[in-house]
DRENMARDREN-418471 format. One line per 4 residues: number of its first residue (from 1); their letters; for each residue x, y negated, z negated of N, C-alpha, C. Coordinates in Angstrom, 2 decimals, decimal comma. Example, Ala and Ser with C-alpha at 12.3 -4.5 7.8 and 13.67 -1.06 7.14 Angstrom:
2
1> as> 13,19/5,69/-7,80/12,30/4,50/-7,80/13,20/3,30/-7,80; 12,85/2,25/-7,08/13,67/1,06/-7,14/12,90/-0,03/-7,87 .
END
This chain:
99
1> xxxx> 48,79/64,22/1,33/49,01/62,81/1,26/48,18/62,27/0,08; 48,60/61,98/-0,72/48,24/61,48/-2,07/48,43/59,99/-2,06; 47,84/59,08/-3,24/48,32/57,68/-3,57/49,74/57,48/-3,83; 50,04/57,85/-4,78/51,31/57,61/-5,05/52,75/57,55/-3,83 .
5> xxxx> 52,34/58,83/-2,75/53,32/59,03/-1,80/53,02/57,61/-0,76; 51,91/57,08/-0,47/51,36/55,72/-0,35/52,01/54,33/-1,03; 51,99/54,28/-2,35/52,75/53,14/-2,66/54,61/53,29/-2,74; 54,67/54,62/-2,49/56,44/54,55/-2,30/56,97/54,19/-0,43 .
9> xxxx> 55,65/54,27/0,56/55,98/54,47/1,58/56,54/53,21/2,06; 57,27/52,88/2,75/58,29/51,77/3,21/57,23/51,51/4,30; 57,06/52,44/5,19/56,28/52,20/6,50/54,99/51,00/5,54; 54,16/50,99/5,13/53,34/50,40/4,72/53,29/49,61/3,92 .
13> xxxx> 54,86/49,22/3,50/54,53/48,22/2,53/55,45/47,12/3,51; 56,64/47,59/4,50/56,82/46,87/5,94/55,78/46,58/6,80; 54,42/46,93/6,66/53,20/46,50/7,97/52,69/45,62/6,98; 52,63/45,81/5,47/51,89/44,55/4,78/52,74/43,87/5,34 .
17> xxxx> 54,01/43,51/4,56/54,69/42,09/4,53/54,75/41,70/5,95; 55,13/42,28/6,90/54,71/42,05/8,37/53,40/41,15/8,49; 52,39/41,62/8,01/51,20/41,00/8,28/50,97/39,87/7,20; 51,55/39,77/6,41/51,34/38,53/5,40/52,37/37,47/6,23 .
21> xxxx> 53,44/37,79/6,72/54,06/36,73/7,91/53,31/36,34/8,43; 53,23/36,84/9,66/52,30/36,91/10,73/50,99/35,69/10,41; 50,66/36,20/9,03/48,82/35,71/8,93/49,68/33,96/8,49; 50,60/34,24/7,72/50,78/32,59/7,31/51,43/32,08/8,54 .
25> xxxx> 52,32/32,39/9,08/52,85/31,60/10,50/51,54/31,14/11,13; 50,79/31,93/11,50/49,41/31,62/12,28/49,07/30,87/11,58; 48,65/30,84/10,25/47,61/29,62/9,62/48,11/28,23/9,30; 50,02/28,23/9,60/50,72/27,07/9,41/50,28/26,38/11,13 .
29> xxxx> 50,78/27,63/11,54/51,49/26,55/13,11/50,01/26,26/13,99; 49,21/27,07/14,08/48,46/27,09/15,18/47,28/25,81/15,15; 47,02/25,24/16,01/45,89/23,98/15,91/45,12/24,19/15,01; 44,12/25,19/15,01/42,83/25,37/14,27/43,22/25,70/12,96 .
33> xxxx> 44,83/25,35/12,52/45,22/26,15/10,89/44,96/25,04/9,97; 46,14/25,01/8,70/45,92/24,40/8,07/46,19/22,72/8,20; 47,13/22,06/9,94/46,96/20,68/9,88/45,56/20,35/10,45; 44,58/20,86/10,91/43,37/20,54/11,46/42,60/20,72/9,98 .
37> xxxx> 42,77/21,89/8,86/42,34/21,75/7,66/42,31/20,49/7,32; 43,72/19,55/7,08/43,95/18,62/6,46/43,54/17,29/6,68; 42,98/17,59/8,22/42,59/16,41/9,16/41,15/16,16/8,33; 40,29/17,33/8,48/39,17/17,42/8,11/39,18/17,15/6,93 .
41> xxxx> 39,80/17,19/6,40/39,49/17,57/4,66/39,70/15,78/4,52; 40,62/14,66/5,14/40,71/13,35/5,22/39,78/12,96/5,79; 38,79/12,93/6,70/37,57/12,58/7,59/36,63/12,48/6,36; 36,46/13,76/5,87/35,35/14,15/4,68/35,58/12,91/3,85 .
45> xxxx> 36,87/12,77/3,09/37,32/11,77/2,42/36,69/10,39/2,38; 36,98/10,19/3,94/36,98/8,75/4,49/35,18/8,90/4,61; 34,28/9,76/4,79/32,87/9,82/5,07/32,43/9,64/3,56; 32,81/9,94/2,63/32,49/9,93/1,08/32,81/8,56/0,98 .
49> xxxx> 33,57/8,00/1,19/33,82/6,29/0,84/33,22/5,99/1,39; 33,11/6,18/2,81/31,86/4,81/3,65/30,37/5,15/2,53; 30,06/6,14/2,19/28,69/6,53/1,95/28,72/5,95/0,54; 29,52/5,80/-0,19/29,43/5,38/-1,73/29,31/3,59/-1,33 .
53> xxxx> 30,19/3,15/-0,43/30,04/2,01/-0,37/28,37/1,38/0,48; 28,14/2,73/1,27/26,49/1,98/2,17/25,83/2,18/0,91; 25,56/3,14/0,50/25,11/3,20/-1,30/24,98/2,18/-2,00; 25,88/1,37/-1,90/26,06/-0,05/-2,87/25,42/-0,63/-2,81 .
57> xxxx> 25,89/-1,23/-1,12/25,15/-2,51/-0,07/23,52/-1,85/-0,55; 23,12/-0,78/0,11/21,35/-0,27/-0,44/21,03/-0,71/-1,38; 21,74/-0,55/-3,22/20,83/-0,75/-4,33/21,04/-2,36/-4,26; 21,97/-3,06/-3,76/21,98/-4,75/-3,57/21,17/-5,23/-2,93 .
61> xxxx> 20,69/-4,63/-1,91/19,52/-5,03/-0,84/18,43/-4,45/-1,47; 18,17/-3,22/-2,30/17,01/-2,86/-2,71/16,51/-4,02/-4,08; 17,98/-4,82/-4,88/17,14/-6,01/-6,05/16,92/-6,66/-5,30; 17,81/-7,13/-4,04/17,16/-8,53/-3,58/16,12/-8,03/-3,19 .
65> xxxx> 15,44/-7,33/-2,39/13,79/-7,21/-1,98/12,77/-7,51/-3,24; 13,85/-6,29/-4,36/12,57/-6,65/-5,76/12,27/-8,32/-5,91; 13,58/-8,95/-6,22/13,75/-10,20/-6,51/12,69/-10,91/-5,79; 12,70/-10,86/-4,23/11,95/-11,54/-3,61/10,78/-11,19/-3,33 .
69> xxxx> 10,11/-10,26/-3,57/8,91/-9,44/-4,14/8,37/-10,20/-5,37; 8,92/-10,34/-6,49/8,90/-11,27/-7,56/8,83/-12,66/-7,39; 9,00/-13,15/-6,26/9,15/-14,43/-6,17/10,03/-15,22/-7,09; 11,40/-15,03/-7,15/12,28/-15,39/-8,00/12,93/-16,61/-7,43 .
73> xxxx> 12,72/-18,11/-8,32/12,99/-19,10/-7,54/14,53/-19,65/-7,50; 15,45/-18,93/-8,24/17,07/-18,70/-8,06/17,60/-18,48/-6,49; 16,33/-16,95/-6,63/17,69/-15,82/-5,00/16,52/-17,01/-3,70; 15,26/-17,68/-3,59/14,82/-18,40/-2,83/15,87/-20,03/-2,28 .
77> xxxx> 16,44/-20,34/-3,93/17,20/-21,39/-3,40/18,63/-21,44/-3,02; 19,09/-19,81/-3,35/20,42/-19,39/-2,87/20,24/-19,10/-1,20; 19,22/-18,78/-1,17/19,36/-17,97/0,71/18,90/-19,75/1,11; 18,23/-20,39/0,52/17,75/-21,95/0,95/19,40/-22,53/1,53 .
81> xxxx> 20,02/-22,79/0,78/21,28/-23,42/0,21/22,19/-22,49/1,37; 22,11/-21,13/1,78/23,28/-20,12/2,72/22,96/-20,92/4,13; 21,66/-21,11/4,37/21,48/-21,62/5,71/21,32/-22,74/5,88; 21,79/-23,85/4,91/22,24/-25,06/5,24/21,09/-26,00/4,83 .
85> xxxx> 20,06/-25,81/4,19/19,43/-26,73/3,63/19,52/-27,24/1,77; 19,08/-28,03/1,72/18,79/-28,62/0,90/17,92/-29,70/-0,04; 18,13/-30,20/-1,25/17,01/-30,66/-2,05/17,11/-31,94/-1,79; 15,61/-32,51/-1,47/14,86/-33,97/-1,67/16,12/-34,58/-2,32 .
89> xxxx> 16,95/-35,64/-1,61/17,92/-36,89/-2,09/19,02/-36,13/-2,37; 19,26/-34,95/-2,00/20,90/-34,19/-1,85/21,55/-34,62/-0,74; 22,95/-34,83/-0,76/23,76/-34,99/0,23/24,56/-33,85/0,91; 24,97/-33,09/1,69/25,38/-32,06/2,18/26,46/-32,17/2,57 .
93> xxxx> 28,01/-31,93/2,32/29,05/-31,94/2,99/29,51/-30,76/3,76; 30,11/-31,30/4,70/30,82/-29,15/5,48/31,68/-29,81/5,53; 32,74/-28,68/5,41/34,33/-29,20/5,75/34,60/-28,21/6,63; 35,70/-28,69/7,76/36,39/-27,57/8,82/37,26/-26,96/8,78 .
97> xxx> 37,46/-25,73/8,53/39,01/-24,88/9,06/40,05/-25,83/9,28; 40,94/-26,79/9,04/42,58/-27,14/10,11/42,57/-26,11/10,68; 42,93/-26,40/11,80/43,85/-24,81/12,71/45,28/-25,18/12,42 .
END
């Protein structure tokens, strides 16, 4: 039994292709194959966006701390001004939603 009598043999080149079926049917159809791949591989996706975006919000919250560390009298009268106050002889309007 030599190589050559090996790559002419039918028997063995019918148990490959047999088993190259076999291995892809299994890795198409079965839960743990490639649609649970694809699931995961979208999760990962969707975990990379949340994290680039908490990323953001962080270096935005990390100037405002500098800012207000600095005592910067802009981001003091913007957060002044968010919660509804205002300057000596200002008038304040709110308007409502219509429903």
């Amino acid at each position: 039994m030599n190589a050559a009598w090996l790559l002419r043999s039918r028997t063995l080149w019918g148990a490959l292709g047999f088993s190259a079926i076999a291995s892809t049917g299994i890795l198409l159809l079965t839960p743990d194959g490639l649609p649970a791949h694809r699931k995961r591989e979208a999760e990962v996706r969707a975990y990379k966006e949340d994290l680039l975006q908490k990323a953001k919000r962080n270096r935005e919250l990390a100037e405002e701390v500098r800012r207000l560390s600095a005592k910067d009298p802009e981001l003091f009268e913007a957060l002044a001004r968010r919660q509804g106050f205002a300057r000596p002889g200002e008038t304040v309007y709110s308007f409502r939603e219509r429903r």
